[in-house]
C-alpha positions as CSV (number, residue, x, y, z in Angstrom):
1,X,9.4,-256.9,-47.1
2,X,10.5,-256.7,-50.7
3,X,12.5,-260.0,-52.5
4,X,13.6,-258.0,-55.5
5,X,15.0,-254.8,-53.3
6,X,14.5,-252.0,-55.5
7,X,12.4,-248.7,-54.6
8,X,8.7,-249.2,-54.6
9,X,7.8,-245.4,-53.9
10,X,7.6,-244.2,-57.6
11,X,4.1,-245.4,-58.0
12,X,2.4,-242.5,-59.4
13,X,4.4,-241.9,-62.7
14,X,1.9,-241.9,-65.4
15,X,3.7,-245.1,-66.6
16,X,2.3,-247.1,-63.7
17,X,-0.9,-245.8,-63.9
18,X,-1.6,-247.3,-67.1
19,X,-0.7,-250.9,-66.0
20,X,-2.3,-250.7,-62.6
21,X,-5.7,-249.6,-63.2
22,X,-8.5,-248.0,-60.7
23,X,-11.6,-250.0,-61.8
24,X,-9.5,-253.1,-61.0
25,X,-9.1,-252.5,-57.7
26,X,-11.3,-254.3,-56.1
27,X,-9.8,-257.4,-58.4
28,X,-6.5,-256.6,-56.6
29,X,-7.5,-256.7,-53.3
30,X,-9.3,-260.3,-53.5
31,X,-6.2,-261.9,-55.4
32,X,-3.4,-260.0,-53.6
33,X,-1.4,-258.9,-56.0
34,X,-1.3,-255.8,-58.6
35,X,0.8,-254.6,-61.6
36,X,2.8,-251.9,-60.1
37,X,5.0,-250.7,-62.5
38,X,7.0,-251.0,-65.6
39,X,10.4,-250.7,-66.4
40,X,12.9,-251.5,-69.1
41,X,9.7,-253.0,-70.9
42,X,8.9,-255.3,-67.8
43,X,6.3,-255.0,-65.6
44,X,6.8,-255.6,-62.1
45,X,4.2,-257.1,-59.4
46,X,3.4,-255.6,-56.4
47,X,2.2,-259.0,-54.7
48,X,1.6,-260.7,-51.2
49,X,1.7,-264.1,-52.2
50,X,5.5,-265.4,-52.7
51,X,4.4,-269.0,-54.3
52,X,4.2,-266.7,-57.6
53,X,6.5,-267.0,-59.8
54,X,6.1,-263.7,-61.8
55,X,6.4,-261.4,-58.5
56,X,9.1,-258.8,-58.1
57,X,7.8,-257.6,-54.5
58,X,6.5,-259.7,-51.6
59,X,4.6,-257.5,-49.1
60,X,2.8,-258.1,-46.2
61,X,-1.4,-257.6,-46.5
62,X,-2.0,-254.6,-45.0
63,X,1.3,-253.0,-46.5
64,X,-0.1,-254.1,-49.5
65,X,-3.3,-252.4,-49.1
66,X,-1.5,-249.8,-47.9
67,X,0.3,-248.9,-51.0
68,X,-3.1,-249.1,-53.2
69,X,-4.9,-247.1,-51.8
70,X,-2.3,-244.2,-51.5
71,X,-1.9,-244.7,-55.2
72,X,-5.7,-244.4,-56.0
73,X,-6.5,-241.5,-52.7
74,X,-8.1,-238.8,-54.9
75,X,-10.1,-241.5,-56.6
76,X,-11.1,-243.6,-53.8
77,X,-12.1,-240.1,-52.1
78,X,-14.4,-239.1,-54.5
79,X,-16.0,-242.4,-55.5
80,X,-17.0,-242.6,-51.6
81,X,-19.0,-239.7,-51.9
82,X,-20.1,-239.2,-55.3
83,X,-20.1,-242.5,-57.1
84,X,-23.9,-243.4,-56.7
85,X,-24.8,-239.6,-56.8
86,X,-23.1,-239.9,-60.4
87,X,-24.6,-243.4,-61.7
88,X,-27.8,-243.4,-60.4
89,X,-28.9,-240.2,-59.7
90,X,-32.6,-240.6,-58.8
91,X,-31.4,-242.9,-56.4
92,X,-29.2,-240.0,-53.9
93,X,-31.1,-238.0,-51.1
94,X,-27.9,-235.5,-52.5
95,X,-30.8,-234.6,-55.5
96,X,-34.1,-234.6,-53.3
97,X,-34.1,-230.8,-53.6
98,X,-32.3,-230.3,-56.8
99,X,-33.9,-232.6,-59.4
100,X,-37.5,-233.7,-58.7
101,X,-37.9,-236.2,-61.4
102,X,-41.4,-235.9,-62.0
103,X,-44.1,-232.8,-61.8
104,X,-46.8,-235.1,-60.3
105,X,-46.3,-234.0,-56.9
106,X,-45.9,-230.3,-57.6
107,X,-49.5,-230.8,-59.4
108,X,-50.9,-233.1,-56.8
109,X,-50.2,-230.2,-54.7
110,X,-51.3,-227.2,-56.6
111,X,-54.6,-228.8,-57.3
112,X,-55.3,-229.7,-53.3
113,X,-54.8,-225.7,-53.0
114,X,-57.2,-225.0,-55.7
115,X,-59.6,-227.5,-54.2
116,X,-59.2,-226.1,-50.0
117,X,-59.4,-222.8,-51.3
118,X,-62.8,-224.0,-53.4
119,X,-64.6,-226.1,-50.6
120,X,-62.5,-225.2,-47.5
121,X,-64.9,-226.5,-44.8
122,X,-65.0,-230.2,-46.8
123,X,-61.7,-230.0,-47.5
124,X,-60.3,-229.8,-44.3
125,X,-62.8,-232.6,-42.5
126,X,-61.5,-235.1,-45.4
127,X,-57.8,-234.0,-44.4
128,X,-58.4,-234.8,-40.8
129,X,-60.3,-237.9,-42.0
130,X,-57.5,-238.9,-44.6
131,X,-55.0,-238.5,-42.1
132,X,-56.7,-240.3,-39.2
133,X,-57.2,-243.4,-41.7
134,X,-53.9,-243.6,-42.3
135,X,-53.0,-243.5,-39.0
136,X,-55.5,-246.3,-38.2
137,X,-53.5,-248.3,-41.5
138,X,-50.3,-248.4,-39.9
139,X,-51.8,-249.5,-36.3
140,X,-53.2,-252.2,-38.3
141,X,-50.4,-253.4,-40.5
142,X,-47.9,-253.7,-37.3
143,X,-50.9,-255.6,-35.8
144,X,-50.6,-258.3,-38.7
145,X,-47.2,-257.9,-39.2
146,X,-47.1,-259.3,-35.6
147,X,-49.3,-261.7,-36.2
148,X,-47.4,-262.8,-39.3
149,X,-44.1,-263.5,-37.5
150,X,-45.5,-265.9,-35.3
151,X,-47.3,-268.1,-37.8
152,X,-45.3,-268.3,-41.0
153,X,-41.8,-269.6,-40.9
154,X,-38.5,-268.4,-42.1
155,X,-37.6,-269.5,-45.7
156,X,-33.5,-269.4,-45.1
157,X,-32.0,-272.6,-45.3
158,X,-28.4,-273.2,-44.1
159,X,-25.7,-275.3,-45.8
160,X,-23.3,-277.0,-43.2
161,X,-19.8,-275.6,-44.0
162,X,-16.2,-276.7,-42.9
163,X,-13.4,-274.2,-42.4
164,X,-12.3,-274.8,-45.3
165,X,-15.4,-274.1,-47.1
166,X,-16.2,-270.8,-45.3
167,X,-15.6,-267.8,-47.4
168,X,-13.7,-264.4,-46.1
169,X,-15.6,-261.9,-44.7
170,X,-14.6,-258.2,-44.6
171,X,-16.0,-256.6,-41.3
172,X,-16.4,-252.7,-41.9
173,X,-16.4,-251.0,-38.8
174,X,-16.9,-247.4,-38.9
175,X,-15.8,-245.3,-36.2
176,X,-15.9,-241.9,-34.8
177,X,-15.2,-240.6,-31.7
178,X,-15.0,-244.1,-30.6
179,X,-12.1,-244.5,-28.4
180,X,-13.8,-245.3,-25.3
181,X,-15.7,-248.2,-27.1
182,X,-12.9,-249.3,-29.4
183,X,-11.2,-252.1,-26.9
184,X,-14.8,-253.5,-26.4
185,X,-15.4,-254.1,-30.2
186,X,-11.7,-255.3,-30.7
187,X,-12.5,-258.1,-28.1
188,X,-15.9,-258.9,-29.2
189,X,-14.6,-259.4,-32.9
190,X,-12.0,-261.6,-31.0
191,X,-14.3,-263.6,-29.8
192,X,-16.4,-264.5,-33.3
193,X,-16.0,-268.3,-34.2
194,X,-14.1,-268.1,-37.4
195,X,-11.3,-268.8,-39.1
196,X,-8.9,-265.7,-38.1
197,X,-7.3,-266.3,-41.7
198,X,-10.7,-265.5,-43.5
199,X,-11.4,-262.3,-41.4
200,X,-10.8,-259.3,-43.2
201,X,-11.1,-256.2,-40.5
202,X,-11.3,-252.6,-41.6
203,X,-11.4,-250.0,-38.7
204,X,-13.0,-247.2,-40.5
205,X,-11.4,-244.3,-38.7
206,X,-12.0,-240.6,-39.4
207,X,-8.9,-238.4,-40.6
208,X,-9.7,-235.6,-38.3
209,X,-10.3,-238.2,-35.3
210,X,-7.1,-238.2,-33.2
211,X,-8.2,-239.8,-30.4
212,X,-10.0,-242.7,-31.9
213,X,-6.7,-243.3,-33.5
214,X,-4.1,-243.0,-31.0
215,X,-6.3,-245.3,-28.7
216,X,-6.4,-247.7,-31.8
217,X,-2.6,-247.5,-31.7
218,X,-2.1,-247.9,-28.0
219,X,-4.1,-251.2,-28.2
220,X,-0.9,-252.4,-30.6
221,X,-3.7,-254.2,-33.1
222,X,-2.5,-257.5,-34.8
223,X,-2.0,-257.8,-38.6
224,X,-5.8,-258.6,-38.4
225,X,-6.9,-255.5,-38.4
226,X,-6.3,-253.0,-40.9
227,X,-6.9,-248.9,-40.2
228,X,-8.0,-247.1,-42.6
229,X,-7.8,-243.3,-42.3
230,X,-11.3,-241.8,-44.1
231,X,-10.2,-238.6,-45.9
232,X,-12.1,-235.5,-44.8
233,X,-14.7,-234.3,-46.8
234,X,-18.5,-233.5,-47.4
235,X,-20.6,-235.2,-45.9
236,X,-18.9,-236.6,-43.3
237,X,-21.1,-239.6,-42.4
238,X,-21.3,-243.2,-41.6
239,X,-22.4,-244.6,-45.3
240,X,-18.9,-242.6,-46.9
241,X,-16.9,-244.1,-44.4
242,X,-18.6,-247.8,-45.8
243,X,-18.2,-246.6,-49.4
244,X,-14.6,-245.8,-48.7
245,X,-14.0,-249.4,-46.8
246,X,-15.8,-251.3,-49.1
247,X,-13.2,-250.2,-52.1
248,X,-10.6,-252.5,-50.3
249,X,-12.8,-255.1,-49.0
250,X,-11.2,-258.3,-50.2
251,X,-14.5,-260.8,-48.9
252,X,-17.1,-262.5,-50.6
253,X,-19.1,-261.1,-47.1
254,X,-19.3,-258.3,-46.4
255,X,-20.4,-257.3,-42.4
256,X,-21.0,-253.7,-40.7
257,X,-20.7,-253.6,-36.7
258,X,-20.7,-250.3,-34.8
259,X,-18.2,-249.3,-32.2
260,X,-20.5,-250.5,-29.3
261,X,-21.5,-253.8,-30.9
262,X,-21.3,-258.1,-29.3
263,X,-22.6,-260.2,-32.2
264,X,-22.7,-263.7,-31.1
265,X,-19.8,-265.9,-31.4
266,X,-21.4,-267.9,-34.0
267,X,-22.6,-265.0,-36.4
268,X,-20.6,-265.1,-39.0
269,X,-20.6,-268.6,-39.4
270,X,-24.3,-268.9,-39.5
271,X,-24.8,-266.4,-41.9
272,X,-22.2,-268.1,-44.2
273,X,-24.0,-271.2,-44.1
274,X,-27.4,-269.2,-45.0
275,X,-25.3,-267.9,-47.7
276,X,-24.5,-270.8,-49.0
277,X,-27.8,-273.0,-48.9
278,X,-29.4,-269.5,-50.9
279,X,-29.2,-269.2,-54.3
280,X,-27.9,-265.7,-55.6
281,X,-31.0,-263.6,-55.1
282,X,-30.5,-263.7,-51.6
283,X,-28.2,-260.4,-51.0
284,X,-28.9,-259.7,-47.5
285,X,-29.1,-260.9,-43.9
286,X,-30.1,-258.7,-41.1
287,X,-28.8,-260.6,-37.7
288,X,-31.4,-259.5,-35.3
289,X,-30.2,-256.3,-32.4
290,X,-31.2,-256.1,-29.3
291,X,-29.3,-254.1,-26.0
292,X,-27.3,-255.3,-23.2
293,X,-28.3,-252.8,-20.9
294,X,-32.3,-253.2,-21.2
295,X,-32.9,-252.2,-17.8
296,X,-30.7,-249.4,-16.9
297,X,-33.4,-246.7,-16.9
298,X,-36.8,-245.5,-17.5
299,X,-35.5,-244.7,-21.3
300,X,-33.4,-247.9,-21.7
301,X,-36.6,-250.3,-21.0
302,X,-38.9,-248.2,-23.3
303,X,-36.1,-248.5,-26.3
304,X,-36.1,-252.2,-25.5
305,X,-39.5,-252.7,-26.1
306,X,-39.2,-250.8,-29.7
307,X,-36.6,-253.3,-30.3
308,X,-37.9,-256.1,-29.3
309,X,-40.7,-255.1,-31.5
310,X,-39.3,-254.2,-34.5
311,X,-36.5,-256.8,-34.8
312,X,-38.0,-259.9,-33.4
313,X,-41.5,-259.5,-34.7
314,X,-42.0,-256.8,-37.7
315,X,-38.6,-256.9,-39.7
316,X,-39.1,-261.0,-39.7
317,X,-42.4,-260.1,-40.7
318,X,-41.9,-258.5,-43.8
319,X,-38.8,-261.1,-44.8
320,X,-41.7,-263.7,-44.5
321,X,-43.9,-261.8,-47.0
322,X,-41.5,-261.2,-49.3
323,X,-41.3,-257.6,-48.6
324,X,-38.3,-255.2,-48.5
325,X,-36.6,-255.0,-45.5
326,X,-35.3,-252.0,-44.2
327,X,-32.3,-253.0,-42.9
328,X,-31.0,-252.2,-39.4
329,X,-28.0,-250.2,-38.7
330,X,-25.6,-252.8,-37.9
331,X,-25.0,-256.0,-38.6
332,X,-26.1,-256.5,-41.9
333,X,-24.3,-259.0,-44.0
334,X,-24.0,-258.6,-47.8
335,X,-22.6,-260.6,-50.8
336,X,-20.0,-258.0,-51.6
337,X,-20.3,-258.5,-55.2
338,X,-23.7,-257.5,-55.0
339,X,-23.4,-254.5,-52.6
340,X,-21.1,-253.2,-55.1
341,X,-22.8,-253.5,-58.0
342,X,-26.1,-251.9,-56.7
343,X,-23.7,-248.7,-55.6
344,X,-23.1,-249.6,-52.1
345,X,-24.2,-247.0,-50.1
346,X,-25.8,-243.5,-50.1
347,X,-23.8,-240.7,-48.4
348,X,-26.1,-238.5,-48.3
349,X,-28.6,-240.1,-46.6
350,X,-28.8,-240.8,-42.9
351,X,-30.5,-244.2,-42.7
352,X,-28.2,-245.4,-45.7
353,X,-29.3,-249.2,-44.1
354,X,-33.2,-248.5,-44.4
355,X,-32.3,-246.9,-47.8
356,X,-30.2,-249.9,-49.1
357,X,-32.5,-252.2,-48.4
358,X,-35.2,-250.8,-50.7
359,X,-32.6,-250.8,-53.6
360,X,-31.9,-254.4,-53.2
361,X,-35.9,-255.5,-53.5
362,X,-35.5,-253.1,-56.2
363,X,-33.1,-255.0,-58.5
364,X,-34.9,-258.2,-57.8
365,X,-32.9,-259.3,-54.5
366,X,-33.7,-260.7,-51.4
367,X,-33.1,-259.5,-47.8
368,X,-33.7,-262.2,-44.5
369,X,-33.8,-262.1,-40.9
370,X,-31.5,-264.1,-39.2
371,X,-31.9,-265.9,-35.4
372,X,-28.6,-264.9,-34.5
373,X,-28.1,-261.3,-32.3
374,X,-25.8,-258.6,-31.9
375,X,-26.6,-256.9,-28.6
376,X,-25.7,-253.1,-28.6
377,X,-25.6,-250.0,-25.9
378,X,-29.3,-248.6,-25.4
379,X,-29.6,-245.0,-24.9
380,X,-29.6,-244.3,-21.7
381,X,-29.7,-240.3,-21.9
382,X,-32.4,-238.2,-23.4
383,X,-30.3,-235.6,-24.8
384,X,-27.9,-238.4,-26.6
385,X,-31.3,-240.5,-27.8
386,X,-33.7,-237.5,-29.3
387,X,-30.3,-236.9,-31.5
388,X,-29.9,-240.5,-32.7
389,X,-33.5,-240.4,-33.2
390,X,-34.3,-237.3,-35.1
391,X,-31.5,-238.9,-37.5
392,X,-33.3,-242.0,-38.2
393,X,-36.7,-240.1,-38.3
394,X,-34.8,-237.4,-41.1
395,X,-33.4,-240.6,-42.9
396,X,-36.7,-242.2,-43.1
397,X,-38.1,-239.2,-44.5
398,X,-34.9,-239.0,-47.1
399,X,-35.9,-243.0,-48.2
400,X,-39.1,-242.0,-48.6
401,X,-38.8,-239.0,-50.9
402,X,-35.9,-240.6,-53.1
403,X,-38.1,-244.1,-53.3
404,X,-41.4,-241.7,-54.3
405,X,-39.6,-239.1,-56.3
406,X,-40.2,-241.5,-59.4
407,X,-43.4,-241.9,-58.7
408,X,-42.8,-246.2,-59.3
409,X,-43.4,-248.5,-57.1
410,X,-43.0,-252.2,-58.5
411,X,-45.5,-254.4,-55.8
412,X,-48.1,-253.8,-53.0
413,X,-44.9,-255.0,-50.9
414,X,-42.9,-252.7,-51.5
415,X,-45.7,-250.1,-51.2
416,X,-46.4,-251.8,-48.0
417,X,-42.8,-251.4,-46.9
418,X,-42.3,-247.8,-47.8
419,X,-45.6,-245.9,-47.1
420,X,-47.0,-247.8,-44.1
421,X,-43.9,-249.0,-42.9
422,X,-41.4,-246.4,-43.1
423,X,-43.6,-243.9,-44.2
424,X,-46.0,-244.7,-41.4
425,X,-43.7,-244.6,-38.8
426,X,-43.0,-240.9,-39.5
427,X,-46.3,-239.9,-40.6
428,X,-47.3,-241.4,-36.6
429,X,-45.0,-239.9,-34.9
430,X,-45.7,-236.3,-36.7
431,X,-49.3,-236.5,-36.2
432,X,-49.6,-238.3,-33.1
433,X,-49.2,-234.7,-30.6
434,X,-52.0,-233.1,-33.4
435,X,-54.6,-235.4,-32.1
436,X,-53.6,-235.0,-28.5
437,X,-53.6,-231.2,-28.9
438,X,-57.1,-231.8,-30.3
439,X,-58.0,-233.8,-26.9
440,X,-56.8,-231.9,-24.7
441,X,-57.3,-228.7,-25.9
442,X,-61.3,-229.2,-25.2
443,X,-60.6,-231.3,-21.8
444,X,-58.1,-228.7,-20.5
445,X,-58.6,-225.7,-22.1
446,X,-62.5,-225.4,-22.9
447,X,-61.2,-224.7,-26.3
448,X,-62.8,-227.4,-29.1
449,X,-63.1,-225.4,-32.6
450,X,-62.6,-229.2,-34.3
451,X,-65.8,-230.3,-32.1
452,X,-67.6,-227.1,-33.1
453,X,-66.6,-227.1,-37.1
454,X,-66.4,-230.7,-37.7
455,X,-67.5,-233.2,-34.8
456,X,-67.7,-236.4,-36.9
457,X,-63.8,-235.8,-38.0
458,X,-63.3,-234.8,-34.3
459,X,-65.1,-238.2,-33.0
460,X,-62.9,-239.9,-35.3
461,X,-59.7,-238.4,-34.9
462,X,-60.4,-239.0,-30.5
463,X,-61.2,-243.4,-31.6
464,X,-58.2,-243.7,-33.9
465,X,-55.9,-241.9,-31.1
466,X,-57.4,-244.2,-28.7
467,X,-57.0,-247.0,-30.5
468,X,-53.5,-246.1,-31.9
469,X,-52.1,-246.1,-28.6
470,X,-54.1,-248.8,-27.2
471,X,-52.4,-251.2,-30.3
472,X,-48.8,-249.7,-29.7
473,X,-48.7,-250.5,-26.0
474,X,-50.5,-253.9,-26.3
475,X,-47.7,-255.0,-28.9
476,X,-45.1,-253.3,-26.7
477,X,-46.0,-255.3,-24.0
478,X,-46.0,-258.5,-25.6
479,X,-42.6,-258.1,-27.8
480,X,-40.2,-258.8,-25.1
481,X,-42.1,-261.7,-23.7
482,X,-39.9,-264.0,-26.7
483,X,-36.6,-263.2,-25.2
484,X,-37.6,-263.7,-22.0
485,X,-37.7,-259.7,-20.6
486,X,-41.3,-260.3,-20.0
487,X,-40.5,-258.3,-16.3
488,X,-40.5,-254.9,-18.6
489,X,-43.7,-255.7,-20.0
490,X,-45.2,-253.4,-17.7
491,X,-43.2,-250.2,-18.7
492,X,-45.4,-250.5,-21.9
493,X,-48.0,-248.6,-19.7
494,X,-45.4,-245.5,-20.5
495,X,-45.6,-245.9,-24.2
496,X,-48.0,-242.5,-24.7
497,X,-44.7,-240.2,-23.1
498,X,-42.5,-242.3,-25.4
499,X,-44.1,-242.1,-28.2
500,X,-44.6,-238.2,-27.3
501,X,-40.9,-238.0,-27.3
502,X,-40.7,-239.6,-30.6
503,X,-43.0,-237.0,-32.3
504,X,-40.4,-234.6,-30.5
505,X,-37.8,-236.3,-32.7
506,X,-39.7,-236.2,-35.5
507,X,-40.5,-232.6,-36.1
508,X,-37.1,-231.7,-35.5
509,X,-36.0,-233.6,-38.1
510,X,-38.5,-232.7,-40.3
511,X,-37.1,-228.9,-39.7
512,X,-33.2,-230.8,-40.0
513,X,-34.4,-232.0,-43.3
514,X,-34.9,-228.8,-44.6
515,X,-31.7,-226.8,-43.3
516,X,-29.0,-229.6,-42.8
517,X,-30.3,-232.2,-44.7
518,X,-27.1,-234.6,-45.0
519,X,-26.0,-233.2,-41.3
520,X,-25.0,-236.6,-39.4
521,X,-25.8,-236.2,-35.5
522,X,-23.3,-238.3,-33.9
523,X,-25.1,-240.8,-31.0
524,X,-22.2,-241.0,-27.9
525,X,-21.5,-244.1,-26.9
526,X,-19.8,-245.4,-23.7
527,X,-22.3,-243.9,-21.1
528,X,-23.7,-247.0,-19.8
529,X,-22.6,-248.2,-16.7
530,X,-22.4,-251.7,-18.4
531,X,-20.2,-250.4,-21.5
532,X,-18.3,-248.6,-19.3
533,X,-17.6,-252.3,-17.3
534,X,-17.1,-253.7,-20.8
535,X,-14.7,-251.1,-21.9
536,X,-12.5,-251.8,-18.3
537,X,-13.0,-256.3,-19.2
538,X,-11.4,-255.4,-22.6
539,X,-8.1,-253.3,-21.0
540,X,-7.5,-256.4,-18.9
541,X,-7.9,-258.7,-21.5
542,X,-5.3,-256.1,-23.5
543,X,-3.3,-256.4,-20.6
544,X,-3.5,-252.3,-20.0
545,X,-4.2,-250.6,-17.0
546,X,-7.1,-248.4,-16.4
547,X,-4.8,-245.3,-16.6
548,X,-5.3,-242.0,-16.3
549,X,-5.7,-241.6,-20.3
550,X,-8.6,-244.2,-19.7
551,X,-10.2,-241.2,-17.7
552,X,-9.1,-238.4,-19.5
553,X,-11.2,-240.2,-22.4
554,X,-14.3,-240.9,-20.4
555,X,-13.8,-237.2,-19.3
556,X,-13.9,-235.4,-22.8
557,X,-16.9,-237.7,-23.7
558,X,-18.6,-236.2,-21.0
559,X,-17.8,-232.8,-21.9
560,X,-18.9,-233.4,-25.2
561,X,-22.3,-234.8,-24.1
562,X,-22.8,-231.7,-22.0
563,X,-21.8,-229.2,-24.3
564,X,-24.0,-230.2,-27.1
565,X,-26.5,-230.1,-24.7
């Protein structure tokens, strides 16, 4: 709706590009309205607040936001992808085989060959011991970090807020290939306990994903929601699509759910009032993720247990101690203004959540766990889980080498978070089928050259797999007991093949780092029996049949699955 008529299409003359400036953008969005134009010597205001008196057109929100980011497309492309790449440079997995930034390594690692090619006997036994030490360090740091949740309390304090008080919050939610579990997250984001007038919703949706967008426009969304078609281009990931949202994000929050995603009702809220009672080092809250379909299958208990484990026990942990957190992939709330000036997110690599949450202890902020949980779809297929896994285990690997690259680490914390926490958990799952080879090659095969060569880095290597997987499935056990799903407990006893699976994951992506190392493996969603149940709750509450196009959808997922397969 326009109060001034006139055409508003001729906004990208030069002209209006000097009064309606890119790096203002984000200034435009949070005070809704913009210099659009000049003419005659007068500048007209693109605007969607009418009580202003030096407006020439009145448009709705989204309109609004429509019409910016067409004017600023090329920019708001290329800033998505390349605008941390080109700031910080030493802080992009794009460089982690372009630019080392420092020789040490590449000396480090031609004086270990001088030295194995010196004393190769020694120098292998103090490999295997190194690496067997190690492997007992990380056992032991989950064991305290266990301990630690338990005894030392959470420092976030909450500030009771009225509506009025609450600030907006953006929710990014970025989607592909979606469509099945799009009317589920629609309802659940329905159902949040906040003022619909400070919501800010950006569907995140891929240009080159039709279906995702036709179902988005069958569900006839209200002006609450705003699409936003992500421009194709290199890499085509999760963080780009973020970076791309985040440019029109109008809130002083800023909140990230995936497709499949149920926060609690009162999640937003909570988090506001943390917020608020914080002062302005605190940049982060990580709600707490768990599944709502624990029990579904062998797979779906074991991934519960990891859960269980690393959200309600060791990423509490670590907020406790002051350490980095590396944050989960959904549900992270930020202070936008923050986010943004840190450089948002990294395309390039795969765990930008676990990356982003180093950068932020970085620059002196702080990252808490919240009690409040968003319960999400648990893999309930191997094919669909070794590829969601191998990502994470190739993003962890990416966080590493971009965090060690410069060789600086500013505290034991964050030492403690990167190299035994996210470094461990790779460095465990890549050596863990080693040491069983070394087992079982003597037990089953008659064939122990280890035993032979070196039997006190043998002995050792035998106690610290034993006790390695002793300490995983003794925590594994006990981390659901806290929400009450102490009757899987006793599918810890599996943890060994689970583990195994993960090491599976592992050296694939240690292979994937090396030939597709930004490559995003898309995790299906929407092949639980329960999301397929939530998926048919959300039609009715839509008030739309489960059609045939319902079908067709479910169909071409299942296609997909099976041909990647």
């Amino acid at each position: 709706m326009t109060n001034a008529g006139g055409d508003i299409a001729d906004h990208r003359n030069a002209e209006a590009r000097r009064v309606c400036r890119y790096e203002h953008l984000r200034r435009y969005f949070r005070q809704g309205y913009a210099p659009w134009r000049t003419r005659n010597g007068r500048i007209t205001f693109l605007t969607t607040r009418p009580e202003h008196s030096y407006h020439d057109i009145v448009v709705d929100r989204k309109t609004f936001a429509e019409l910016l980011r067409n004017r600023f497309s090329e920019e708001l492309k290329y800033d998505a992808t390349m605008a941390l790449a080109d700031a910080r440079p030493d802080e992009s997995a794009r460089f982690l085989s372009m630019q080392p930034a420092s020789v040490t390594p590449w000396l480090f690692a031609c004086c270990a060959l001088a030295v194995v090619a010196a004393f190769p006997r020694s120098s292998i036994a103090a490999c295997i011991l190194a690496a067997t030490a190690y492997f007992i360090s990380v056992a032991l740091v989950r064991i305290w970090l266990v301990f630690l949740a338990r005894h030392r309390p959470c420092a976030a304090k909450p500030k009771s807020l009225e509506d009025a008080d609450l600030p907006i919050v953006t929710i990014l939610a970025p989607l592909f290939r979606e469509a099945h579990a799009l009317p589920g997250l629609i309802t659940a984001i329905r159902k949040l306990d906040y003022p619909k007038d400070k919501l800010d919703v950006k569907l995140l949706l891929e240009e080159s994903d039709g279906d995702t967008r036709a179902e988005a426009e069958r569900l006839g969304l209200d002006g609450m929601f705003d699409i936003i078609v992500v421009p194709q281009s290199h890499p085509q990931t999760k963080p780009k699509a973020c970076n791309y949202g985040l440019s029109c994000a109008h809130g002083d929050i800023t909140v990230i759910y995936d497709a499949e995603d149920e926060p609690q009702p009162d999640q937003l809220r909570r988090a506001a009032e943390i917020f608020a009672g914080a002062d302005e080092r605190l940049a982060c809250i990580q709600a707490r993720l768990n599944f709502y379909n624990p029990e579904e299958n062998w797979l779906t208990r074991q991934f519960t247990l990891e859960y269980c484990l690393w959200f309600d026990h060791f990423l509490p942990a670590l907020d406790r101690l002051g350490a980095p957190v590396p944050l989960g992939g959904t549900s992270n709330l930020f202070r936008t203004r923050i986010l943004a000036e840190i450089g948002a997110w990294d395309p390039y690599n795969v765990t930008e959540d676990a990356d982003l949450g180093l950068r932020l202890a970085r620059r002196g902020y702080r990252t808490t766990v919240m009690e409040s949980t968003t319960l999400e779809e648990a893999n309930c297929r191997l094919a669909n889980w070794t590829r969601q896994r191998s990502r994470w285990m190739k993003g962890f690997m990416q966080t590493w080498l971009v965090n060690r690259r410069s060789g600086r680490t500013p505290d034991w914390r964050t030492r403690l978070s990167l190299d035994l926490f996210i470094g461990g958990a790779v460095f465990a799952a890549l050596i863990n089928p080693v040491i069983w080879f070394i087992v079982l090659a003597e037990h089953l095969g008659g064939f122990d050259p280890l035993g032979t060569i070196f039997p006190f880095a043998k002995a050792v290597s035998v106690g610290a797999l034993a006790f390695g997987n002793l300490t995983f499935l003794a925590l594994a056990a006990f981390a659901p007991v806290r929400r009450g799903l102490s009757r899987i407990s006793a599918s810890a006893i599996f943890t060994p093949i689970y583990w195994l699976l993960m090491s599976f994951a592992a050296w694939k992506a240690l292979f994937q780092l090396i030939t597709r190392p930004s490559y995003w493996e898309k995790t299906d969603h929407g092949l639980s029996e329960h999301a397929k149940a939530r998926r048919d709750a959300a039609l009715d509450a839509f008030g739309l049949e489960h059609d045939a196009s319902d079908s067709q959808v479910a169909n071409k997922l299942a296609r997909d699955v099976r041909r990647r397969r």
